[in-house]
N, C-alpha and C positions, 0 to 999 in steps of 0.2 A: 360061553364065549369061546373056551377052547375048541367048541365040535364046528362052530363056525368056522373057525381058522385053520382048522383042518380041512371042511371040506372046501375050503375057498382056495387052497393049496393043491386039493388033490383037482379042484375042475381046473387050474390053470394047466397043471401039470399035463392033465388029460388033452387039454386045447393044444399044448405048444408042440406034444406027440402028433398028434392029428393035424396040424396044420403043416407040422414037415413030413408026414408022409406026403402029403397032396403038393408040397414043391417041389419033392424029389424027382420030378418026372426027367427024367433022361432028355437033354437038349440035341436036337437032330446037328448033326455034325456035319462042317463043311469042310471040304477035305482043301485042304492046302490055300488057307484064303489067302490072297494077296491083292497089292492096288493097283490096277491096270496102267494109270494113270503114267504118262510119258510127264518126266520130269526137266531133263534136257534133251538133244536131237541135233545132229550131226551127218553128214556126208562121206564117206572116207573115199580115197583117191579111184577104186576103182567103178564108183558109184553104189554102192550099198549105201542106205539109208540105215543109220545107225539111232537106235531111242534108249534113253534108260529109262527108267519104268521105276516108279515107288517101290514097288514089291514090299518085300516082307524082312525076317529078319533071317532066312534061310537065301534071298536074292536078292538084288535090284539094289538101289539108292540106300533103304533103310539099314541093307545089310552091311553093305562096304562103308558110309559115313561112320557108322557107330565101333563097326568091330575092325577095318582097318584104316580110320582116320583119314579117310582122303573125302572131302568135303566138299569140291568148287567141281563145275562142269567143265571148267576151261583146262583142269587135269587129265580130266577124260580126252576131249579134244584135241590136246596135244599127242595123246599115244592115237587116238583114232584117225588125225589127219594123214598120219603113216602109212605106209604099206602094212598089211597083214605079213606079222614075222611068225607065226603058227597056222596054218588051217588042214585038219584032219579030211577036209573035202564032203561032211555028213552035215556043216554048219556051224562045227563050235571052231571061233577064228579069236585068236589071241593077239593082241596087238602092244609093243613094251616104246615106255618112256623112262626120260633120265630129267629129275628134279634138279635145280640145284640152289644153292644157298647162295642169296647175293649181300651184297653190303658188308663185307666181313673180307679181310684180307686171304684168308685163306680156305674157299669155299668148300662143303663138300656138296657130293652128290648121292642121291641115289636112284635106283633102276625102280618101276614100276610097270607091271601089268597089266592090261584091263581084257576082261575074258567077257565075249560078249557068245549067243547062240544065236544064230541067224537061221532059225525054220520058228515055227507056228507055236511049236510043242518043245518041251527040256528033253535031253535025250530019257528019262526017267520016267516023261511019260505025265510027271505030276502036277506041272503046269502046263495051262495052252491061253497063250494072245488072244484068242479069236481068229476067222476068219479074216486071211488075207493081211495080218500082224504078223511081226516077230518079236521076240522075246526079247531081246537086246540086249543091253549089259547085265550080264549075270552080276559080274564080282571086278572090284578089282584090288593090286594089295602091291606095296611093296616089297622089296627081295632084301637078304641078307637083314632083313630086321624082327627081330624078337614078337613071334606069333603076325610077320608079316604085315606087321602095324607100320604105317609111316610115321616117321618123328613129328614131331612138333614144330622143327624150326624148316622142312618142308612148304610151312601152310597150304597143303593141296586142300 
């Protein structure tokens, strides 16, 4: 009984070796996936067509909802329906809004960002739209606040 239970140990052991080398195979790598997919879309004054894109957690929607708390498209919109207060003239165009706090006697505010890149490709290189796209809002974030997070009583 014991050689049984040895050897019913050692073929397990033997199988569970041999069946993780045959999973270990190296998955082919996609470089920089993100989701093309236009989330909200916008006009700004001097006719660009403005899109935010899903992206990922380095750009787009997924990156700025989670890591600096601005949530609603109508945040974006309000800094986008503005004039462009940044453009380097290569496409990355910065455009600033001011939140403010209503229902409260003594409201505050604050200043916000929204960085969008308007060509094909990130300056980087490591994203591209596709043909005839642009990349759109990169990021956007609040100012004067701790890791550029918007507050809570913002609700962007």
């Amino acid at each position: 009984m014991k050689k049984i239970m040895t050897l019913t140990a050692v073929t397990a052991f033997a199988a569970s070796l041999m069946s993780g080398t045959a999973s270990a195979a190296p998955m082919p790598v996609q470089p920089h996936p993100w989701d093309h997919r236009v989330k909200c879309q916008t006009d700004d004054p001097e006719g660009r067509h403005i899109v935010t894109r899903y992206g990922n957690s380095e750009l787009g929607w997924h990156h700025f909802t989670g890591r600096h708390n601005i949530k609603k498209c109508s945040t974006l919109y309000a800094a986008l329906n503005g004039r462009v207060d940044r453009n380097d003239h290569h496409g990355h165009l910065e455009y600033d809004g001011v939140v403010f706090e209503t229902g409260v006697p003594r409201p505050r505010q604050v200043k916000f960002t929204v960085v969008v890149q308007y060509t094909r490709k990130t300056t980087d290189g490591r994203y591209d739209a596709g043909r005839g796209q642009k990349i759109g809002v990169i990021t956007a974030y609040c100012h004067n606040q701790p890791g550029n997070k918007c507050p809570a009583w913002a609700k962007m």
